[in-house]
N, C-alpha and C positions, 0 to 999 in steps of 0.2 A: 671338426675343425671348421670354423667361419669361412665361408667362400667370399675374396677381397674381392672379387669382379662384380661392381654394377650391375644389376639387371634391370632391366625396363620396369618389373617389379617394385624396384626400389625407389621410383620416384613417380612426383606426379605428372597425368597429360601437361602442365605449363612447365614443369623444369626440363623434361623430356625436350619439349618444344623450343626452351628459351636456350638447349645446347645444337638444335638443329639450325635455328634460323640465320645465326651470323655464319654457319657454312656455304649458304644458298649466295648464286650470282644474283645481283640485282636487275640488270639490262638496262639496255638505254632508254625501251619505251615505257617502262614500268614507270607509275605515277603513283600507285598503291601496291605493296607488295604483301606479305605474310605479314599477318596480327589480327585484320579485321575480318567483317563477316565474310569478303570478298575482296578479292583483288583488282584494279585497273589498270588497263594496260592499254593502248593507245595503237590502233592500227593508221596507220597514216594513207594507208591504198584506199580507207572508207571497205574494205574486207577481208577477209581474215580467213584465212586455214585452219581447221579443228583436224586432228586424228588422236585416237584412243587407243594405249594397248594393255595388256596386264602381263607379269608372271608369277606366277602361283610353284611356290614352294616343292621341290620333289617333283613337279611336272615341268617344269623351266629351268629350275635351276637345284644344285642341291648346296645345302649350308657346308657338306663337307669338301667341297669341291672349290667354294665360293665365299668369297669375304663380301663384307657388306659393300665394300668399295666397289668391285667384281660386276658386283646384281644392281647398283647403284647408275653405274657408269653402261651398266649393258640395257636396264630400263630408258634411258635417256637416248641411248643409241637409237635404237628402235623404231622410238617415235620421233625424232630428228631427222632420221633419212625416212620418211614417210610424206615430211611437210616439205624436204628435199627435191621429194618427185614429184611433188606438183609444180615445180618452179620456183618455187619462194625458200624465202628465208627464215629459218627458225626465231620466231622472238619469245616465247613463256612456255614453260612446263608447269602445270598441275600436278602432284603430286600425290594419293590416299595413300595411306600404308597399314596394314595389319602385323599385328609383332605380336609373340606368345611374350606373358608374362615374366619367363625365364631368360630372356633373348638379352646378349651381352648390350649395355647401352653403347660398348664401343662399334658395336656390329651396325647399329643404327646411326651412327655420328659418319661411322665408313660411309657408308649407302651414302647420306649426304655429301660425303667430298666426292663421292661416283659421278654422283649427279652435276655437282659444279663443273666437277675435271670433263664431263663430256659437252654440259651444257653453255659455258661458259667463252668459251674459245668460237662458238656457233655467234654470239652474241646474243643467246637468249637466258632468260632470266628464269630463273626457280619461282614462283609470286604466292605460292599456298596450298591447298590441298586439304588433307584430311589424318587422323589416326585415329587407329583402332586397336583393341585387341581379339584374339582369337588365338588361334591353336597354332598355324604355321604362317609361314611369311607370305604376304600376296602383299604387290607394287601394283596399282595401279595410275597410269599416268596419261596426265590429257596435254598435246600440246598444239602450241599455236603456230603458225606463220603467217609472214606480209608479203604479197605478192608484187609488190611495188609497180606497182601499171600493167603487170604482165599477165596474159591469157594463162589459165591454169593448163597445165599440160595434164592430159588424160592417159588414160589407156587405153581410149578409143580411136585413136585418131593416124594408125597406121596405116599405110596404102601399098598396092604392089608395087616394086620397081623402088623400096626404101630398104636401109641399112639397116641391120641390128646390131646395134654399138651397146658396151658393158664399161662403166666406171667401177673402180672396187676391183676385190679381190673374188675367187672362185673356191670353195669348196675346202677352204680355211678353218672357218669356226667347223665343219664336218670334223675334219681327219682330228681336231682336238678334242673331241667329244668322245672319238671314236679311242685314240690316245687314252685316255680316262676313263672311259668304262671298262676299257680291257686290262687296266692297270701296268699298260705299256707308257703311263709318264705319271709324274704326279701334280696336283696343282700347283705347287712350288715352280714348277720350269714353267709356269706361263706367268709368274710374279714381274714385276718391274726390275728389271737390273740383272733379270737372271739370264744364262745364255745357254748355249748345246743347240744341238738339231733341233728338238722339240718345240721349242721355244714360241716359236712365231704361232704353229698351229693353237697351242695349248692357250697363248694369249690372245688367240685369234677369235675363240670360242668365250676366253673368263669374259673380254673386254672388247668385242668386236668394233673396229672405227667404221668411220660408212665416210665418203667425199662428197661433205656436204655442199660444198661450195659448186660440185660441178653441177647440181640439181639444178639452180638459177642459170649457169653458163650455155646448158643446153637448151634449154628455156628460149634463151638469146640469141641462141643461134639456129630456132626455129624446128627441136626437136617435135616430131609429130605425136610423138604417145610416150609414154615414162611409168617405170615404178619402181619400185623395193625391190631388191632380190632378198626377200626374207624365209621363201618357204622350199628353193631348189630353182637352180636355173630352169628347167623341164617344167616345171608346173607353174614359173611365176612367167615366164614363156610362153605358157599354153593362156592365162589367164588373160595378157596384153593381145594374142590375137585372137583369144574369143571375141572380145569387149569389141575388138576393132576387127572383126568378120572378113580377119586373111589366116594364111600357113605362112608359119616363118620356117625358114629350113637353116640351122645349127650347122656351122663347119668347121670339121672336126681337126682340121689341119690348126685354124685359129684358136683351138682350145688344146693343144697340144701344150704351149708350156705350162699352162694350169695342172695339165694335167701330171705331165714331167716334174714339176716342184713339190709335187706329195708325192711321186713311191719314194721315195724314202722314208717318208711315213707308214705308207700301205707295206713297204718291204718289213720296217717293225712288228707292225702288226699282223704281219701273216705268222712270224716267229716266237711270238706270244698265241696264236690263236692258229692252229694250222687248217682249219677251214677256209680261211681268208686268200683268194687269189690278189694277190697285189696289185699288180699294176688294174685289173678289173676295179678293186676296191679304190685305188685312184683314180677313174673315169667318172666312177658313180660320183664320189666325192662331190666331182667339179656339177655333174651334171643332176643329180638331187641334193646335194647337200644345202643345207639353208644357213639363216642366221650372219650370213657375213654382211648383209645389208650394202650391197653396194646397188649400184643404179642402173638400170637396163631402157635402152633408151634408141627409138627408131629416128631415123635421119632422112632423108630426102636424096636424088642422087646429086643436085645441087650444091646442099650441105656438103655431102661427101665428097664432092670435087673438090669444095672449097678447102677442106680441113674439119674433122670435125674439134669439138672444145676438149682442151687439156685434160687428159684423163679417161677419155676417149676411147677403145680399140673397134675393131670391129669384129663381130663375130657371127654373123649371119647375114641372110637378107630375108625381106620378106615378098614373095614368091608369085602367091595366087591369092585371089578370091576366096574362102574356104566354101564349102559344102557343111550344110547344117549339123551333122553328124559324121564328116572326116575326121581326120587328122589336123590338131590344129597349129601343132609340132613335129617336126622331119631333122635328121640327125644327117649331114650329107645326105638328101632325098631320098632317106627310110625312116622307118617306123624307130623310135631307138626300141632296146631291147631292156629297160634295166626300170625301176620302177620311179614315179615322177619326180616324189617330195615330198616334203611335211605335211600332214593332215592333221588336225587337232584329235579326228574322231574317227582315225582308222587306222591300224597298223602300219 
């Protein structure tokens, strides 16, 4: 029997191409978009924000788990709250893509309304990219930002006697991960329009959002050091006070409702999996779980007096000085107990 579904197969690189490009947002600074050998785009700071990320098939994401829309819109997340935390505003994504020759053309038309539905709303623009074939799926995507007059915020530049304030959500895209490896939910309850308990985690993980907008607010309002929460609070944590040579110390009283709003997922999951202590497996969640991309960001006590920006909470402070070889992270002024966060190339 003839299979009716398209496959990337069945057409060539320009028809492929000529059903992607009217997907893509265009943006307001794009002057050249998708067609030519190159794209123009127009920084108006006179500088510009580059960051790069990739996901690779089976390692990031799986096709059974994940529509093209899903991997689309979770590529773009990524690197949006990346150009976030340097203070600026996202304006153009680059886009390569590798697809096996059997891969539905619908799967790849999805990926590009991912792309828009994340990128689009940011006010940046889809402008070009690359495609290929090979064996399994890998995104990779460059995007840009405009700093608009503004000092880039680093991850250097914490000091003792400042806040550690968190925009975004904690340990969300975790517990959906976790959700679905266990086969305690299915990708359907993290779909658009679907509801139940699962729901948020599961969609937290397909289609993770990141508060783009607070990246420039703290910017503005004279945040010292900033970055991604993309690898685990604990380790993206430990990486902002290396860079900026203090201990931050984590309080665990402020991470109480993050942590309180997943056992009901850990409580799931202990009953599909009886190894699983639950409310444990909640703590981790919040405190290595990665991928929800939300913004982690030191404050001054000035700031802190003042208010800090919309979206805002506080969750720590930072401390001391560190010692070349301490602790660079404290959980209420201990060591914590549970392991940091995502590694690419360690268990």
């Amino acid at each position: 029997m003839t299979d009716p579904t398209p496959r990337v197969r069945d057409l060539d690189e320009s028809e492929l191409l000529r059903r992607i490009f009217p997907l893509l947002p265009a943006g307001d600074l794009t002057d050249v978009g998708p067609g030519d050998d190159a794209a123009v785009v127009r920084a108006p700071d006179g500088r510009y924000v580059v960051t790069t990320d990739v996901l690779v098939e089976d390692h990031h994401f799986r096709r059974a788990w994940s529509t093209g829309y899903d991997v689309g819109h979770r590529a773009a997340v990524q690197n949006l709250a990346d150009v976030a935390a340097m203070g600026a505003r996202p304006t153009g994504l680059v886009v390569s893509l590798v697809v096996p020759a059997d891969l539905e053309v619908d799967w790849v038309t999805g990926l590009a309304r991912g792309l828009a539905a994340a990128a689009a709303p940011a006010g940046a623009a889809v402008v070009g990219g690359d495609l290929s074939g090979g064996e399994r799926v890998v995104v990779a995507v460059t995007a840009h930002g405009d700093l608009a007059g503004r000092a880039p915020v680093l991850r250097s530049g914490a000091r003792p006697g400042d806040v550690l304030a968190v925009a975004g959500s904690l340990g969300v895209s975790a517990a959906g991960l976790d959700l679905l490896s266990h086969g305690a939910a299915e990708p359907a309850a993290g779909a658009p329009g679907a509801s139940g308990p699962w729901h948020p985690f599961v969609a937290g993980y397909l289609r993770p959002t990141s508060p783009l907008s607070a990246g420039p607010a703290a910017a503005d309002a004279g945040a010292t050091a900033m970055l991604d929460v993309s690898d685990g609070l604990l380790r993206d944590a430990g990486r902002l006070a290396r860079s900026s040579g203090v201990v931050v110390d984590l309080a665990g009283g402020a991470l109480a409702w993050d942590v309180t709003r997943l056992v009901p997922a850990a409580v799931e999951l202990a009953l599909v999996d009886d190894s699983v202590d639950g409310p444990r497996r909640a703590q981790d969640w919040v405190l290595s779980g990665g991928e929800d991309h939300g913004l982690l960001a030191t404050f001054g006590p000035e700031t802190a007096d003042r208010g800090l920006p919309d979206g805002f909470r506080v969750i720590g402070d930072v401390v001391a000085t560190s010692a070349d070889r301490g602790p660079a992270v404290l959980l209420d002024g201990r060591l914590p107990d549970t392991t940091p966060g995502w590694d690419h190339f360690r268990p």
